[in-house]
C-alpha positions in Angstrom: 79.1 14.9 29.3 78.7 13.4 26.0 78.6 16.3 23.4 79.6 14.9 20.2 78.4 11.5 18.6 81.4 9.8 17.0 80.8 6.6 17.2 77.6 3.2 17.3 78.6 3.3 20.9 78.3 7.1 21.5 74.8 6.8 19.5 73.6 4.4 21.4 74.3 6.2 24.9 72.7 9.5 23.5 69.6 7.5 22.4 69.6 5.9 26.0 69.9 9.4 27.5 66.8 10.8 25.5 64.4 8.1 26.1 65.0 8.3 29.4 63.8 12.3 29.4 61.4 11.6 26.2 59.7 7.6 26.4 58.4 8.5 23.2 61.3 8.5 21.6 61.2 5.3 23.0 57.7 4.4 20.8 59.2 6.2 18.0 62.0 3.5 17.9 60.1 0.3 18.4 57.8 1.6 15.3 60.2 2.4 13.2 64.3 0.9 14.6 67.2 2.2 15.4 68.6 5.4 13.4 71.5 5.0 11.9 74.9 6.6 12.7 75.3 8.4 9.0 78.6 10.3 9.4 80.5 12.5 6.6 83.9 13.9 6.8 84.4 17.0 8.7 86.2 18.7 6.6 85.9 21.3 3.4 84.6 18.3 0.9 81.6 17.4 3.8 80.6 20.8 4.1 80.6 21.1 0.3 78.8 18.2 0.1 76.1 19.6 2.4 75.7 22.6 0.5 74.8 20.7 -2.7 72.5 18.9 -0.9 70.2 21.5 -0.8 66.8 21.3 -2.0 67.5 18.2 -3.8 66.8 14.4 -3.1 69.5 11.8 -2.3 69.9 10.6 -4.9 70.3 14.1 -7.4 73.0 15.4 -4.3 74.7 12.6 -4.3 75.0 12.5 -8.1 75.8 15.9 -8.1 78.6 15.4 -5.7 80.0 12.3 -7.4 80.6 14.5 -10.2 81.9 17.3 -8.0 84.6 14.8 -6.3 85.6 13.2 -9.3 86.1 16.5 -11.2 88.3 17.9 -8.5 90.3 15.3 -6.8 91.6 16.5 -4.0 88.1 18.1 -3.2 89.5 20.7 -1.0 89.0 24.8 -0.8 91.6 25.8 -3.0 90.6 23.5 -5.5 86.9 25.5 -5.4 88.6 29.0 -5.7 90.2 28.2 -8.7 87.5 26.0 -10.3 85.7 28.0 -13.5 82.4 29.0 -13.1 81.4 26.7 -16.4 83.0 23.7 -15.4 81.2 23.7 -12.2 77.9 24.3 -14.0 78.2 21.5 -16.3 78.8 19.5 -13.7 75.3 20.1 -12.5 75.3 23.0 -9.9 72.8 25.8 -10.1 74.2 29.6 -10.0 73.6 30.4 -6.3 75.5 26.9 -5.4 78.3 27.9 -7.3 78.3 31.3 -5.7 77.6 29.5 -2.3 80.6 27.4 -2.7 83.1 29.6 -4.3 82.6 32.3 -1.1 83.2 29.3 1.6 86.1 28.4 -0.5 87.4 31.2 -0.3 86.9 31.9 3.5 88.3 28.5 4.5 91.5 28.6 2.0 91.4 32.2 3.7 91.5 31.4 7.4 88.0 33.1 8.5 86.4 29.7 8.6 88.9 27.2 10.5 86.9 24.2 10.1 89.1 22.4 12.0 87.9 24.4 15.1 84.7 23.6 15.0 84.5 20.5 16.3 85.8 21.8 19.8 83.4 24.8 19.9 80.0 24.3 21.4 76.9 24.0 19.1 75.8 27.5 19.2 79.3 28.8 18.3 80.0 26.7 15.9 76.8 27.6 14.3 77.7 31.0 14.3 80.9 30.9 13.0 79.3 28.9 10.2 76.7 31.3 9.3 78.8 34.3 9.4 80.4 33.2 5.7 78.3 34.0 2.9 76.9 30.9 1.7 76.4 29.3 4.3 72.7 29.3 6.0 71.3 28.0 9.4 70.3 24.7 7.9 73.4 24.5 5.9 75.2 25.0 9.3 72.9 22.4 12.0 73.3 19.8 8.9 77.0 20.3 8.7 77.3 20.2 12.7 75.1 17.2 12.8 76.5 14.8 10.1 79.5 16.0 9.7 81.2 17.2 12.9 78.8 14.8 15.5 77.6 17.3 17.5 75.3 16.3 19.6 72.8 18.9 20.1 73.1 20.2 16.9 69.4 20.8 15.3 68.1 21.8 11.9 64.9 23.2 12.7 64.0 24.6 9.2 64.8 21.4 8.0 61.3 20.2 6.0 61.5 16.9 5.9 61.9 17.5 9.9 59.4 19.2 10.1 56.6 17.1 8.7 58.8 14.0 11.2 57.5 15.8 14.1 54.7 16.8 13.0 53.3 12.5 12.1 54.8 11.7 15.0 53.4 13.6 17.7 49.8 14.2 15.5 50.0 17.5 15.0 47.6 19.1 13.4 50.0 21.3 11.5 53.7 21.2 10.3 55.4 23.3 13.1 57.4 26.4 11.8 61.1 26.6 12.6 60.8 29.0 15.4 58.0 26.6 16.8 60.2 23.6 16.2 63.4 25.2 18.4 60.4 25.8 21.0 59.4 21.8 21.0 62.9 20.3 21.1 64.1 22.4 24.2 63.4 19.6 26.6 65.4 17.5 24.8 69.0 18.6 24.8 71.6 18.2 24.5 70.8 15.6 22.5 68.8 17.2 20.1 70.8 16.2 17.1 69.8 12.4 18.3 66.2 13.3 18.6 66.6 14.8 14.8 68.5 11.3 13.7 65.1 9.1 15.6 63.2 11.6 13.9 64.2 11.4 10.2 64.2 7.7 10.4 60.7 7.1 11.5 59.9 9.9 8.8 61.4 7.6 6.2 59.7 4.2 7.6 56.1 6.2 7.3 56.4 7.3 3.7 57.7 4.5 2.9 55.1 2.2 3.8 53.0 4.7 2.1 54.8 4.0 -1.2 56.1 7.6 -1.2 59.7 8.0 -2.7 61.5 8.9 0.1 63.9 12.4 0.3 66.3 14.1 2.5 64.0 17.5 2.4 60.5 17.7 1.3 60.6 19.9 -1.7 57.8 22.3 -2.5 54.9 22.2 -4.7 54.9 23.6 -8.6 51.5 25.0 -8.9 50.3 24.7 -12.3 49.1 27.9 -14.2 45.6 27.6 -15.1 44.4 26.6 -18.6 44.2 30.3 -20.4 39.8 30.9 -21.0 39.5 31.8 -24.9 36.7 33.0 -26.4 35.1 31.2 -29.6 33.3 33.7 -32.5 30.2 32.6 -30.9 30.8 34.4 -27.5 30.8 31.2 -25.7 34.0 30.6 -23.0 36.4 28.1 -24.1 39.3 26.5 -22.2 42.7 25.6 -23.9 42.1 21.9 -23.2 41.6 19.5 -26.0 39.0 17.5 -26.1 40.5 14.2 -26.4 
């Protein structure tokens, strides 16, 4: 059985093997082409990667990372565990990604995270293992599994952008949660990682015919505070918006 996607040839018998259980896959496809392969390195510098990912677009990660990589060359665990707090921060990491990366540093230069291991260990235990270090989260983990180690049936369900994928292209009325996301996507393994990959790419050829800039995770909202209501020595209401 095909459990891991290594390779253009491995993809393309996965996406065989879920259009044949799921046409609309199929649909999906024809709309909006083939995904592509997208793979990182499996080891301590791909899950770092992943972790500064977070939250951010493409192209602020991958900015962030650049930095990251060129400030410590090797990028591996060690490296991480010995880095200053300050230097990391000026490189453009936020507190908790610092903290984030300095514990799985430490667990990997440590032994409790073999990394190496993971790639043998079925989806659910590898996931596991991941999210047993501090740091690392379920969608820190089914990202890492999916990009970076190919497995196959790896799948990020609180992944936003994800999310919002399933919900255009099955019209639903709402954008599922992630326990209602693990629901939909039982059908389709063990190739769920595959169905995230056809997924994420018709996601990007919607909003981009849109004219939306397009982003690994949809970030949230700011809500605005209200304009603060003053009163004027007359009594009357006043709002602190000029009136230009």
């Amino acid at each position: 059985m095909l459990t891991h996607i290594h390779s253009e040839a491995d993809l393309d018998a996965a996406l065989t093997r879920l259009t044949q259980a799921e046409p609309r896959f199929g649909a999906l496809m024809a709309q909006a082409g083939r995904p592509p392969l997208r793979r990182r390195a499996g080891d301590f510098a791909g899950l770092a990667a992943t972790v500064v990912s977070q939250q951010l677009s493409t192209a602020s990660a991958g900015a962030i990372f650049g930095r990251l990589a060129a400030a410590f060359a090797p990028l591996d665990a060690a490296a991480i565990v010995k880095a200053r707090p300050d230097k990391l921060a000026r490189i453009g990491l936020s507190r908790p990604k610092i903290k984030a990366l300095k514990e799985i540093a430490r667990a990997v230069a440590g032994g409790q995270l073999a990394l190496s291991s993971l790639a043998d260990a079925g989806a659910d235990a590898a996931h596991a293992a991941l999210t047993a270090v501090h740091g690392i989260g379920p969608w820190t983990a089914d990202i890492y599994l999916l990009s970076c180690l190919g497995h196959a049936d790896a799948w990020p369900a609180g992944d936003l952008a994800l999310q919002e994928a399933v919900r255009l292209a099955f019209d639903l009325k709402a954008r599922p949660t992630a326990k209602e996301m693990g629901e939909l996507a039982e059908p389709w393994r063990p190739f769920r990682a595959v169905a995230a990959r056809v997924l994420w790419t018709y996601y990007r050829a919607v909003k981009g015919r849109e004219g939306a800039p397009v982003v690994t995770k949809i970030l949230p909202k700011k809500v605005l505070p209200k304009p603060s209501a003053k009163r004027s020595a007359n009594g009357r209401r006043r709002t602190g918006r000029s009136k230009s």
